[in-house]
Backbone as a chain_set.jsonl record, in Angstrom:
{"seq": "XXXXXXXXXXXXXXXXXXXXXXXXXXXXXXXXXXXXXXXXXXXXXXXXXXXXXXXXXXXXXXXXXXXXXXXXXXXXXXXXXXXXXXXXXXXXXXXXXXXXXXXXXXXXXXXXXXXXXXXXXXXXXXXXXXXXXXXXXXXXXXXXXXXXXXXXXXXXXXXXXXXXXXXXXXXXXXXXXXXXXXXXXXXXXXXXXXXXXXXXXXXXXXXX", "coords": {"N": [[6.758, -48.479, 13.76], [6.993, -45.204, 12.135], [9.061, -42.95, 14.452], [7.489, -39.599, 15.53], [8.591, -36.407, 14.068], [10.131, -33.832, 16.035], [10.101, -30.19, 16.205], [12.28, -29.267, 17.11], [14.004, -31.004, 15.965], [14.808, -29.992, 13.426], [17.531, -28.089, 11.32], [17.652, -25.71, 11.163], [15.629, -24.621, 12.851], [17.145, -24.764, 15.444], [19.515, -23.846, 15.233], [18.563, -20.863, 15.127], [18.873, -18.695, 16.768], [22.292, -18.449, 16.019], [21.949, -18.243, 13.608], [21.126, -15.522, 13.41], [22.259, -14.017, 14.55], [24.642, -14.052, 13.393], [24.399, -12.931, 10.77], [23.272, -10.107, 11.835], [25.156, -9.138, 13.485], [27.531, -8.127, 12.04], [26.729, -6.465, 10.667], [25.429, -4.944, 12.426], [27.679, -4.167, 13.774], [28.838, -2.678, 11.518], [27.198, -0.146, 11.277], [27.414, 0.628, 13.81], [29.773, 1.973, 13.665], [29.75, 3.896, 11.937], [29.297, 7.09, 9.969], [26.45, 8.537, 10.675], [23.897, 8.718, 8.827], [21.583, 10.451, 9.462], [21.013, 12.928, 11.663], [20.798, 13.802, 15.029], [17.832, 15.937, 16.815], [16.525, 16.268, 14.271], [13.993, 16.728, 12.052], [13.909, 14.365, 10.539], [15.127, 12.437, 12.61], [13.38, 13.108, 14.597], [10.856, 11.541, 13.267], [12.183, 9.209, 12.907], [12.088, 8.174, 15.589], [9.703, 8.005, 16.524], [8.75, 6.598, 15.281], [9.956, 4.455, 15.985], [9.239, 4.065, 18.636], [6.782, 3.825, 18.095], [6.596, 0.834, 17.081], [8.314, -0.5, 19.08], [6.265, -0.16, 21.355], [4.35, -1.757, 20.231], [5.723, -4.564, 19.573], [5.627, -5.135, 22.337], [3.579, -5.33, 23.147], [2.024, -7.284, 21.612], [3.81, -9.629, 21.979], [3.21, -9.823, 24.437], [-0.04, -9.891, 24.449], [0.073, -12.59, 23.259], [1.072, -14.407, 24.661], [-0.377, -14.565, 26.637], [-2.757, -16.211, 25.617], [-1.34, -18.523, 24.785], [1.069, -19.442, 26.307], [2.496, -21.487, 28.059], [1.139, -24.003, 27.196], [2.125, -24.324, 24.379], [2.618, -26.185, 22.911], [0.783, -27.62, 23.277], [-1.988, -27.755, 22.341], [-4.046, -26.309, 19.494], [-3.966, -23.397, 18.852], [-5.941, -20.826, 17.54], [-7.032, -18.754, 18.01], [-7.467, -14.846, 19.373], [-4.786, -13.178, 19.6], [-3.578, -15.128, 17.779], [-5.614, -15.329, 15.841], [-5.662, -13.32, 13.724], [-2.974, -13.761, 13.028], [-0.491, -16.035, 12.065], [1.877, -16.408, 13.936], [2.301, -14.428, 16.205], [4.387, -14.204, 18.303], [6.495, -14.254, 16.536], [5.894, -11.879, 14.727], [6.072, -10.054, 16.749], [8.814, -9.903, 17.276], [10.023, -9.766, 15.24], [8.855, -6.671, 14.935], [10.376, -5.887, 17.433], [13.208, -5.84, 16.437], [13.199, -4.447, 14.057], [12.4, -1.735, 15.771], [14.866, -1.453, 16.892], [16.33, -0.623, 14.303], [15.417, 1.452, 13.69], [15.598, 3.318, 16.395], [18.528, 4.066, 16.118], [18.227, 5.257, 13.763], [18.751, 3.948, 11.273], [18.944, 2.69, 8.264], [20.322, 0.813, 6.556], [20.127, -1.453, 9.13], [17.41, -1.932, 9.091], [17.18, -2.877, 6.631], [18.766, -5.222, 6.404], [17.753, -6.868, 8.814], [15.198, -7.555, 7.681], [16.135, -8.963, 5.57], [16.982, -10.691, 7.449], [14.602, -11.846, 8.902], [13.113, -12.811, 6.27], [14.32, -15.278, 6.23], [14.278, -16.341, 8.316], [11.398, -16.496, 8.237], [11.295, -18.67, 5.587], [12.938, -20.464, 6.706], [13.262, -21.536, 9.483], [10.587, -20.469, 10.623], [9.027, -22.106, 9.119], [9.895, -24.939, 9.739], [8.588, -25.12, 12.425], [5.942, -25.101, 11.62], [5.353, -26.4, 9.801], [5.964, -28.967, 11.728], [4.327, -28.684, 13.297], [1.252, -29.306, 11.313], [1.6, -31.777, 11.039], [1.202, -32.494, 13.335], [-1.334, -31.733, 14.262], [-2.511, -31.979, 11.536], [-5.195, -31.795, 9.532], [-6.604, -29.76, 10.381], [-4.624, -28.221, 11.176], [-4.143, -27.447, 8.547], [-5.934, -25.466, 7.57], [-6.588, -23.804, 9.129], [-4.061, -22.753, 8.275], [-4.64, -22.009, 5.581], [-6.515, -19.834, 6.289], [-5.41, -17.849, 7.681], [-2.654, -15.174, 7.845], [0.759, -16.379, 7.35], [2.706, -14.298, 8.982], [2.52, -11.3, 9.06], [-0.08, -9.606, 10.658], [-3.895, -9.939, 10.254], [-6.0, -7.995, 10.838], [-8.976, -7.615, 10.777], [-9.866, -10.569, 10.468], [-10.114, -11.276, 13.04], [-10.941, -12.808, 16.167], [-12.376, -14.202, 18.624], [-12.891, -16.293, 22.299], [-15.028, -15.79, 24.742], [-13.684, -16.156, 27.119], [-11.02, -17.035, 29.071], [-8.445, -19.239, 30.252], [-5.608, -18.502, 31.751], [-2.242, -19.302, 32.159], [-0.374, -18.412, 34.528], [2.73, -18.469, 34.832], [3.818, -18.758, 32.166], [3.177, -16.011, 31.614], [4.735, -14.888, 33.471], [7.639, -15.395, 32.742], [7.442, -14.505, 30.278], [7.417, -11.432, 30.996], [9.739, -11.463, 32.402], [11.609, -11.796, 30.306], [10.641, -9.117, 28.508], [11.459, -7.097, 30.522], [14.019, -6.927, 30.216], [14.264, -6.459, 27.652], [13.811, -3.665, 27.834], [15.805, -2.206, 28.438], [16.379, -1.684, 25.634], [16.063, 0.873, 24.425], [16.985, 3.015, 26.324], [19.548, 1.891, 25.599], [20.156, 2.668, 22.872], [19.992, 4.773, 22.854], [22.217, 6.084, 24.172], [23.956, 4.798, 22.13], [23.596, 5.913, 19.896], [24.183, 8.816, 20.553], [26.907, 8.478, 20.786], [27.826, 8.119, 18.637], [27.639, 10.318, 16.701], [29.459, 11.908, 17.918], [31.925, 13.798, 17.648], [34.808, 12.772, 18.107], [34.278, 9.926, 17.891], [35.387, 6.924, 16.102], [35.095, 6.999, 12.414], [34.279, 5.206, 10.255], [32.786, 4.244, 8.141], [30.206, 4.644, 5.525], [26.628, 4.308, 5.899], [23.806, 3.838, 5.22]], "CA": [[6.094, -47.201, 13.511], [8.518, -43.739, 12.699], [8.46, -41.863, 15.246], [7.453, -37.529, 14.986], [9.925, -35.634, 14.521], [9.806, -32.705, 17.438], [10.15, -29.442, 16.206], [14.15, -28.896, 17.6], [14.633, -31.749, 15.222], [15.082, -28.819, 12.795], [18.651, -27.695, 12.068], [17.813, -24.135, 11.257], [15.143, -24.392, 14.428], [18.194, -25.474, 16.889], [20.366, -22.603, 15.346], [18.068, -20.033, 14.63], [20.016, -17.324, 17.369], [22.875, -18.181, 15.971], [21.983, -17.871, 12.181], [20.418, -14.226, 13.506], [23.611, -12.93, 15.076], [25.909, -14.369, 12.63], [23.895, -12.197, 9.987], [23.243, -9.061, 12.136], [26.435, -8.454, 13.768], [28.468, -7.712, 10.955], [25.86, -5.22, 9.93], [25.263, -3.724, 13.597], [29.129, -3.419, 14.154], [29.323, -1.241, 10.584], [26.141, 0.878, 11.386], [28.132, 1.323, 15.265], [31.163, 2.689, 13.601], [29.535, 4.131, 10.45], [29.016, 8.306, 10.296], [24.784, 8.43, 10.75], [23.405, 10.354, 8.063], [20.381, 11.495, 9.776], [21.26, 13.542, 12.656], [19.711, 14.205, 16.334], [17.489, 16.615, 16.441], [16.222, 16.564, 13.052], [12.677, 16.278, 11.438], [14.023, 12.944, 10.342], [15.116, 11.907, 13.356], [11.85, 12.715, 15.162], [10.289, 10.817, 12.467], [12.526, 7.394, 13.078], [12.272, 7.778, 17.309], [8.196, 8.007, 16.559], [8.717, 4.888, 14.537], [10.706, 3.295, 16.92], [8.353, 4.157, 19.887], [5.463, 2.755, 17.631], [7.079, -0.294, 16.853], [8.893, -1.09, 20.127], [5.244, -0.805, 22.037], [3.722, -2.971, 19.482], [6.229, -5.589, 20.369], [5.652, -5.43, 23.689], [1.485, -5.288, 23.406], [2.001, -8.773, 20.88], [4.607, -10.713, 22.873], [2.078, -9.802, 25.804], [-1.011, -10.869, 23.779], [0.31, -13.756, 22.68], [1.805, -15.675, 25.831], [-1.56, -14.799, 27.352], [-3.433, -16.871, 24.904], [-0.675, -19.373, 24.448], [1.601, -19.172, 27.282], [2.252, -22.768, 28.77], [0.858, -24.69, 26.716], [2.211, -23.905, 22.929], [2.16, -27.692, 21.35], [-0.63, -28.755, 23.36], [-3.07, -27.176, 21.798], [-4.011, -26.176, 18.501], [-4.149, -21.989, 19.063], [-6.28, -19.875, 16.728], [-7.843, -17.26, 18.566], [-7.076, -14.291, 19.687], [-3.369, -12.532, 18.022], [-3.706, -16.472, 16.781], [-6.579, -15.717, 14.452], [-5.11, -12.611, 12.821], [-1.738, -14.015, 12.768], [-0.229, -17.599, 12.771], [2.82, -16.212, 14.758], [2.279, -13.474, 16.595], [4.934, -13.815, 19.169], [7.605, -13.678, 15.691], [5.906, -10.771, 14.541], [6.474, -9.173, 17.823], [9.829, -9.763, 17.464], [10.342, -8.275, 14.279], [8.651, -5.518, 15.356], [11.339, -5.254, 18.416], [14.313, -5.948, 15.747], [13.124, -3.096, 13.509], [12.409, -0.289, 16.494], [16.469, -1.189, 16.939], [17.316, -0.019, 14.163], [14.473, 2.829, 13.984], [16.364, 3.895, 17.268], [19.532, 4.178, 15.417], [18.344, 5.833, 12.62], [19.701, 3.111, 10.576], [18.099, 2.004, 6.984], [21.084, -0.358, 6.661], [20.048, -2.464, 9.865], [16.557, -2.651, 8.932], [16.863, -3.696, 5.131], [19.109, -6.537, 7.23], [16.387, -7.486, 9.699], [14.331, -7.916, 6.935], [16.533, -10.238, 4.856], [16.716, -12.173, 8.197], [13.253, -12.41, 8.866], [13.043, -13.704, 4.721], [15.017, -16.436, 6.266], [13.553, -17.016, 8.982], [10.035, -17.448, 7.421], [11.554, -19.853, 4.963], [13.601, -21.771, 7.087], [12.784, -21.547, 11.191], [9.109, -20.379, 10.707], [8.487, -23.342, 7.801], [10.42, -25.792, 10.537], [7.515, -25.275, 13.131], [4.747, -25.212, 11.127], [5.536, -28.709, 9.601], [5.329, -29.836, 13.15], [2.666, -28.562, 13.769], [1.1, -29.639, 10.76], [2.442, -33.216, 11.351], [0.681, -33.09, 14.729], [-2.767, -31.627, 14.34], [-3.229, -32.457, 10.468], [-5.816, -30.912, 8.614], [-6.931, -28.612, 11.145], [-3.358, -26.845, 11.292], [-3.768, -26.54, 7.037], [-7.113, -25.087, 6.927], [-6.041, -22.603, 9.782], [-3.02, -21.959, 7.567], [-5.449, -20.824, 4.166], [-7.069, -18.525, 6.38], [-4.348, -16.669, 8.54], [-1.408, -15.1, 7.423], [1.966, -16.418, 8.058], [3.047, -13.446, 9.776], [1.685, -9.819, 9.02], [-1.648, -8.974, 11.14], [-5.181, -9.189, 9.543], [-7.414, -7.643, 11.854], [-10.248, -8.27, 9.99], [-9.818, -11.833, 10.73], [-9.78, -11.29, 14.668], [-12.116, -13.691, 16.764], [-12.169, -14.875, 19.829], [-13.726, -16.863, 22.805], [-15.367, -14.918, 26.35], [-13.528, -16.333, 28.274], [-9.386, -17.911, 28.418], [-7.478, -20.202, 30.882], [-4.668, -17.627, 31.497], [-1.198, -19.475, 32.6], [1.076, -17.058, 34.951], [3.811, -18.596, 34.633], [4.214, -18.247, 30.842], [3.449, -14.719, 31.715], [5.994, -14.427, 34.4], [8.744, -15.877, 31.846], [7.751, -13.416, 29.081], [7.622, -10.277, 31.509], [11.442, -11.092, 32.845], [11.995, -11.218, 29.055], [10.188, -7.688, 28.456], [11.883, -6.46, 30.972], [14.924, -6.282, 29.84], [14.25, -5.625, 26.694], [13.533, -2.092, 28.179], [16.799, -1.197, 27.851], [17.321, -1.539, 24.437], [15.26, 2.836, 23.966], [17.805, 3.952, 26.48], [20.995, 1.896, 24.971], [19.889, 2.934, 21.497], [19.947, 6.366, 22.997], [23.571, 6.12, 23.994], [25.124, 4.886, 20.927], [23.326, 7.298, 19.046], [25.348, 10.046, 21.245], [28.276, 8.051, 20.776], [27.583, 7.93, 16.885], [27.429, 11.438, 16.73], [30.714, 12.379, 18.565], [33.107, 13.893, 16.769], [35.991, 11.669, 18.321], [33.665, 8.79, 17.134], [35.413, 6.688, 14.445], [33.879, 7.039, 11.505], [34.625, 3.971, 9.235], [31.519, 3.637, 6.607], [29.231, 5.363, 5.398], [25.782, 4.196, 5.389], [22.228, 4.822, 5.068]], "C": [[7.11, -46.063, 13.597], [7.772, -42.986, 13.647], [8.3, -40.428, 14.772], [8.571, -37.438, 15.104], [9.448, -34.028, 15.47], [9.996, -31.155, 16.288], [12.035, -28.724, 16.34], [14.471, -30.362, 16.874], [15.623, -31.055, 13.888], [16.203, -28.01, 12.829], [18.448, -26.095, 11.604], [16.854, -23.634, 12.383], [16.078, -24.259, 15.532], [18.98, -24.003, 16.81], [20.03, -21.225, 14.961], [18.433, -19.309, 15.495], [21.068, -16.952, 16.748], [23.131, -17.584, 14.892], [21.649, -16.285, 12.363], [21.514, -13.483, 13.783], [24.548, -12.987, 14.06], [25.549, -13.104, 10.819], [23.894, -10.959, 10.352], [24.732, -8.128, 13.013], [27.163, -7.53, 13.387], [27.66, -6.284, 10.907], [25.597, -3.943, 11.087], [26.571, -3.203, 13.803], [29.621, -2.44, 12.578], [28.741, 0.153, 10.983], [26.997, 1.9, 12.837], [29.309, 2.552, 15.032], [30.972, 3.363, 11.968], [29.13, 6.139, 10.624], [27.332, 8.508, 10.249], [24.614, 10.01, 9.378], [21.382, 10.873, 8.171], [20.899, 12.012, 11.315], [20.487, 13.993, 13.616], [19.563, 15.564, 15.959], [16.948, 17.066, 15.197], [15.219, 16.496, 12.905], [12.42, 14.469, 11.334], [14.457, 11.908, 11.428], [14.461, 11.808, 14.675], [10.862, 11.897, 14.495], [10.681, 8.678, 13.141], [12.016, 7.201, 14.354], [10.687, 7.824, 17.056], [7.889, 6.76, 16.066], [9.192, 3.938, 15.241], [9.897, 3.361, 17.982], [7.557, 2.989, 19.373], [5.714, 1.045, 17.447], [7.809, -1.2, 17.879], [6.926, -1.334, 21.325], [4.598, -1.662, 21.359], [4.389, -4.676, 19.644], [6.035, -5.749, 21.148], [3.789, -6.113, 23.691], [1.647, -6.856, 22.573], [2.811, -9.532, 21.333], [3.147, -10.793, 24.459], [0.694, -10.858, 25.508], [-1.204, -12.244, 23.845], [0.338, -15.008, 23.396], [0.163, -15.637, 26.947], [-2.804, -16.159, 26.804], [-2.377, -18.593, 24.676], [0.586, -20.211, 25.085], [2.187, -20.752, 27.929], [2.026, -23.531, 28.433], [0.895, -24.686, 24.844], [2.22, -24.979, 22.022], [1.454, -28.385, 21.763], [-1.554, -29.05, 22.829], [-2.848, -26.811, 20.685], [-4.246, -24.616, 18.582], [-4.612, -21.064, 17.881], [-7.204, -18.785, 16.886], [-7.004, -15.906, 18.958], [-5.97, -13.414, 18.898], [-3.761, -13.966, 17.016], [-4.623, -16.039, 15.774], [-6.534, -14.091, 13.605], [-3.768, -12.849, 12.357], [-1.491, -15.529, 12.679], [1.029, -17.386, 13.853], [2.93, -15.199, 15.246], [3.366, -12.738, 17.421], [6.859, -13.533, 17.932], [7.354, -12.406, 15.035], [6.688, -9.717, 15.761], [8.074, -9.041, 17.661], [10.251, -8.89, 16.593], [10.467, -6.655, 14.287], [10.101, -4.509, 16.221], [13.01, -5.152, 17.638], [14.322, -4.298, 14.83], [13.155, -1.681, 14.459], [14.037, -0.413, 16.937], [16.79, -0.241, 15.863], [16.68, 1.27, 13.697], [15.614, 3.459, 14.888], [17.708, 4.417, 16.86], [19.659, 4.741, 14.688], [19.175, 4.915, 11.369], [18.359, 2.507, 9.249], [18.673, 0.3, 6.952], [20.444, -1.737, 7.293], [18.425, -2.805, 9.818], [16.207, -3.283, 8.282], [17.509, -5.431, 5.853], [18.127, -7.126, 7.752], [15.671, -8.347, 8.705], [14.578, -9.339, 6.266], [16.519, -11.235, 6.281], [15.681, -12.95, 8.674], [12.892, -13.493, 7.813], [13.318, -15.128, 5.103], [14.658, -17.484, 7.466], [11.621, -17.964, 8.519], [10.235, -18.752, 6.702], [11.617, -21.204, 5.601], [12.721, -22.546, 8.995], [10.972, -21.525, 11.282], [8.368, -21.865, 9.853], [8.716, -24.583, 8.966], [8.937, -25.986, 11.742], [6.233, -25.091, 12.544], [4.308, -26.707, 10.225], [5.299, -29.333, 10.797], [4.413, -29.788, 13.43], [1.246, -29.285, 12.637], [0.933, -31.974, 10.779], [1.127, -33.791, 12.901], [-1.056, -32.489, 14.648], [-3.55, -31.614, 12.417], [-3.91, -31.071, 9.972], [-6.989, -29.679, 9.197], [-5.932, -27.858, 10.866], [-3.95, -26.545, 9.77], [-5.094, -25.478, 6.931], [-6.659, -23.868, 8.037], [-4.956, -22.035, 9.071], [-3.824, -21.311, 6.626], [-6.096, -20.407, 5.215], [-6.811, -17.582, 6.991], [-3.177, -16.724, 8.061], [-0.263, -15.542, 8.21], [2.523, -15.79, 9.342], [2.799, -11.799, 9.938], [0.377, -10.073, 9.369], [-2.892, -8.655, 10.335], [-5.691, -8.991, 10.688], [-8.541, -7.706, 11.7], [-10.574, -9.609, 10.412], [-10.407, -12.406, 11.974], [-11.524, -11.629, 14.949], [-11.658, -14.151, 18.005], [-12.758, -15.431, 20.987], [-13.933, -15.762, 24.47], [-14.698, -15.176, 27.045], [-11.663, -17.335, 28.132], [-8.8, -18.458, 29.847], [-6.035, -19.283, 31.171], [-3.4, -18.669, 32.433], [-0.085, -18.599, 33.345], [2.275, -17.632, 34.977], [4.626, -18.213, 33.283], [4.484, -16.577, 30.919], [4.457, -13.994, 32.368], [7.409, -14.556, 33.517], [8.852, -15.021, 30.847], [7.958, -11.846, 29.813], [9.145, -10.215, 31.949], [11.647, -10.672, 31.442], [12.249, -9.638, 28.786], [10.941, -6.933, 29.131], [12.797, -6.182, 30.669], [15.205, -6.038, 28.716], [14.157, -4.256, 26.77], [14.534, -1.052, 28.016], [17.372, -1.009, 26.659], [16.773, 0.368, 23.498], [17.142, 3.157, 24.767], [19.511, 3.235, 26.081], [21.196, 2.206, 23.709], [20.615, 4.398, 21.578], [21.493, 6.744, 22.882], [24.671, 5.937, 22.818], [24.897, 5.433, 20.019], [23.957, 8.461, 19.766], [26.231, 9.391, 21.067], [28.75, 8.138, 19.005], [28.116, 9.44, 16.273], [28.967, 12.671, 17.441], [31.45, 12.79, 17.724], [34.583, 13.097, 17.039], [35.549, 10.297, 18.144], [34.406, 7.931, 16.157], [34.472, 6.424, 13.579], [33.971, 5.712, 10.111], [33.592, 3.983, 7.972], [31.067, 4.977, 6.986], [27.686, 4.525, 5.018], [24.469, 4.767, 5.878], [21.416, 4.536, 6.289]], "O": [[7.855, -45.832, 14.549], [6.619, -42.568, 13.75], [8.876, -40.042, 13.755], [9.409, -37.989, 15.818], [8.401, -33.398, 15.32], [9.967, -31.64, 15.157], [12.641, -27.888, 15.669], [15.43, -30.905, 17.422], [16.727, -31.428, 13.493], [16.364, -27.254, 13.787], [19.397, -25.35, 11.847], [17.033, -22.526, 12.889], [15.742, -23.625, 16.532], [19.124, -23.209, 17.739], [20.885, -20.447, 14.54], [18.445, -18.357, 14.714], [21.317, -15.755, 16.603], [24.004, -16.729, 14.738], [21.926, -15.648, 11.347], [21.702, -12.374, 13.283], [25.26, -12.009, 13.833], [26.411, -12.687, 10.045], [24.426, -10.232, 9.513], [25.079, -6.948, 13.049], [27.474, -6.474, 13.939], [28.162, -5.184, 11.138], [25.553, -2.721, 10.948], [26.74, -1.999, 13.993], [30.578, -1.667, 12.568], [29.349, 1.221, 11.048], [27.162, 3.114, 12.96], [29.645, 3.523, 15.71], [31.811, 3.332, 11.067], [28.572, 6.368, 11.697], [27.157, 8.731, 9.051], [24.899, 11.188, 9.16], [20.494, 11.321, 7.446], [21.163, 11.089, 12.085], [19.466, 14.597, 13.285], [20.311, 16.28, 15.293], [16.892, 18.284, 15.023], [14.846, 15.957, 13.947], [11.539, 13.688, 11.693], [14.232, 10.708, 11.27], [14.663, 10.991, 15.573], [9.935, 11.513, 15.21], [10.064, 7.672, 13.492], [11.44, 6.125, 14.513], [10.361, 7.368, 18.152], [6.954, 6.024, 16.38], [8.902, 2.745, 15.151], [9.844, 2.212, 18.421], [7.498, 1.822, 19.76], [4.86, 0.212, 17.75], [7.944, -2.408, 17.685], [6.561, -2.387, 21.847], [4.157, -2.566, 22.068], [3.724, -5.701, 19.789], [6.15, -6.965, 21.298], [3.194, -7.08, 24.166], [1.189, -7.726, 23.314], [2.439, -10.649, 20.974], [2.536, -11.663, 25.08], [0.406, -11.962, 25.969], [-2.147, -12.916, 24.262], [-0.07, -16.133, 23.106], [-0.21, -16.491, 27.751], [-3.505, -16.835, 27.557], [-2.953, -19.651, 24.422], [1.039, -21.266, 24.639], [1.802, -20.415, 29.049], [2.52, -24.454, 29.081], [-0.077, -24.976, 24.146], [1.968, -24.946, 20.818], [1.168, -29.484, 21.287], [-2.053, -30.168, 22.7], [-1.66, -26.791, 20.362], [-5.37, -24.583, 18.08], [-3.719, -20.524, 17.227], [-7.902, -18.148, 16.097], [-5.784, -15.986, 18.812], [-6.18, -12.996, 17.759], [-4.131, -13.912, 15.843], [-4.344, -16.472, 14.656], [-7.488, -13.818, 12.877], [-3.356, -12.235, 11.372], [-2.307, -16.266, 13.233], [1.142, -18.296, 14.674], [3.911, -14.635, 14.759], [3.539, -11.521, 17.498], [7.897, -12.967, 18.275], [8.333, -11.73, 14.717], [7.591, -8.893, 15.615], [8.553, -7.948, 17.966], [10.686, -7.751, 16.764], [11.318, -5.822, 13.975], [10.608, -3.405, 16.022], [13.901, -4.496, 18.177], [15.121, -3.366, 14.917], [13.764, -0.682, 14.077], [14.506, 0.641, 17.367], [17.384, 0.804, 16.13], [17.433, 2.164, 13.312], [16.521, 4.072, 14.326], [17.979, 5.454, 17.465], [20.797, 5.106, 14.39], [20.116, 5.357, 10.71], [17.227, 2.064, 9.439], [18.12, -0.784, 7.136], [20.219, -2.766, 6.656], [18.049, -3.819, 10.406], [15.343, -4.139, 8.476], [16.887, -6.492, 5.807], [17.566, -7.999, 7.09], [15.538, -9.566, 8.808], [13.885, -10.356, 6.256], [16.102, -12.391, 6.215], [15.642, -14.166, 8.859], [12.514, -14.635, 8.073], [12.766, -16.072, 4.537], [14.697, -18.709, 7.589], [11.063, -19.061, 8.505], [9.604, -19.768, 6.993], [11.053, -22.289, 5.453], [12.039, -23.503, 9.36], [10.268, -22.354, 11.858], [7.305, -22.417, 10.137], [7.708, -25.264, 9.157], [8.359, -27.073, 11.77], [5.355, -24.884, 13.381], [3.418, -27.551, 10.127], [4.446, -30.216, 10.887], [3.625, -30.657, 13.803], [0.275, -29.755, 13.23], [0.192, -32.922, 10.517], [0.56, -34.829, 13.242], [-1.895, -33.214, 15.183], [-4.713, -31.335, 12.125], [-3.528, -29.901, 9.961], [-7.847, -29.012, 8.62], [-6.163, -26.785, 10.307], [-4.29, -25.371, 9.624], [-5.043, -24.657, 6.016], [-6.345, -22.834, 7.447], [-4.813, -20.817, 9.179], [-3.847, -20.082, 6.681], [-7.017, -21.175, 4.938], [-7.508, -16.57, 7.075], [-2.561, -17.76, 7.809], [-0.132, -15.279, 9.405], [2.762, -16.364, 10.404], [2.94, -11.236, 11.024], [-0.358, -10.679, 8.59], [-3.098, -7.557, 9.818], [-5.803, -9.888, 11.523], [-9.24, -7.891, 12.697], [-11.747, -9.756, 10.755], [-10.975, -13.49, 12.112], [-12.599, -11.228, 14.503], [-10.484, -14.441, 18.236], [-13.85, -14.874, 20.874], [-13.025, -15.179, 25.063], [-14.803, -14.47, 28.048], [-11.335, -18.092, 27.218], [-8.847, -17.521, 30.643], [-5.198, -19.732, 30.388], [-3.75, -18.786, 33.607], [0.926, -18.177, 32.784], [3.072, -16.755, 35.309], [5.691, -17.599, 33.223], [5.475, -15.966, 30.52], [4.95, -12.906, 32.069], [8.255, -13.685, 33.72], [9.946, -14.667, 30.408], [8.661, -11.056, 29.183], [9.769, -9.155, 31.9], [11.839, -9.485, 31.182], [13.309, -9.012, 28.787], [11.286, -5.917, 28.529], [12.917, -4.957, 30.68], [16.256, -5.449, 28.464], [14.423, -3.608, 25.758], [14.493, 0.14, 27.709], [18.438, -0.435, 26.434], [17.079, 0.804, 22.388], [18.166, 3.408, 24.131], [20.526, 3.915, 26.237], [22.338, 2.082, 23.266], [21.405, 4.965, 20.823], [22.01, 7.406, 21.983], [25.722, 6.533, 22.584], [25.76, 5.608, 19.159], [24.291, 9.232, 18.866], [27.042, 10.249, 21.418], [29.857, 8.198, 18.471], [28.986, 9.5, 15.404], [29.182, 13.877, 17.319], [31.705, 11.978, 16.834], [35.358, 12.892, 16.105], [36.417, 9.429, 18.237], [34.002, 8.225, 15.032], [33.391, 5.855, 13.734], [33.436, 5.895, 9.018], [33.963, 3.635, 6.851], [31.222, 5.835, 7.855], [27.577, 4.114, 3.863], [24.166, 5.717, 6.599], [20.316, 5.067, 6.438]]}, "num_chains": 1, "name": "protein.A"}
């Protein structure tokens, strides 16, 4: 009998950090050393830091969500309630979310059109990788939950859920260290946007 294949059988699952850095780097170390063409203090750059607020608590409120509902037990179960039944991945939206209020914070177009293409790639490759497993392992339940929740953008329309949930603290304890230090990525944003902005700054690129 073949055995399943797991999920980290998956070679763009195994290296999906590294495929993320090896893509965003490049692009964060131009944006670092690039002259910003929206400037503190601006209309436009109360505009991005309102976007980046909105988008950094929305990460936080859907990583939160998510591990509450799912927390401990993520291939035990078959999960479609809750973020689950407006989303199929709620806790990769969240991320997105927290990838884009980077480069919101930054004022950076550049690093979000990036994000984006890496997300593209992720859906394809990393997101496609666990959903075959899953698929694999709960059959024609997972497909019929796939036609009626999106991949990864939020219907709310969709949203259902049961009175009552099994809450795991540990999952929760594991995603709050997380959270936590994600906290500093407002006030290190803050800094290299004053550092951006310096006139003894080098200024190497120019982008958007």
């Amino acid at each position: 009998m073949e055995e399943m294949k797991t999920v980290g059988d998956s070679l763009a699952f195994r290296n999906r950090g590294i495929i993320g850095l090896l893509l965003l780097i490049p692009v964060g170390l131009a944006v670092l050393f690039s002259n910003p063409t929206v400037l503190e203090n601006t209309f436009f750059d109360f505009l991005f830091s309102a976007l980046a607020w909105l988008l950094f608590g929305t990460y936080i409120f859907f990583r939160i969500w998510a591990t509450i509902y799912v927390g401990g037990r993520k291939d035990s179960a078959l999960q479609t309630e809750g973020p689950y039944s407006i989303t199929r991945n709620p806790l990769y939206f969240g991320s997105l979310c927290f990838g884009l209020s980077a480069a919101c914070f930054l004022n950076s177009l550049s690093l979000a059109g990036t994000l984006m293409a890496v997300w593209f790639i992720y859906a394809r490759r990393v997101i496609k990788a666990e959903e075959h497993f899953l698929e694999g392992k709960f059959g024609e339940a997972f497909q019929e939950y796939c036609r009626r929740t999106p991949r990864l953008i939020p219907s709310p329309s969709l949203y259902r859920s049961s009175d009552s949930l099994n809450v795991k603290l540990k999952g929760l304890r594991i995603e709050g260290q997380r959270l936590l230090g994600a906290t500093l990525l407002p006030l290190s944003a803050e800094i290299l946007m004053h550092l951006r902005t310096a006139s003894w700054w080098p200024h190497w690129f120019q982008l958007p």
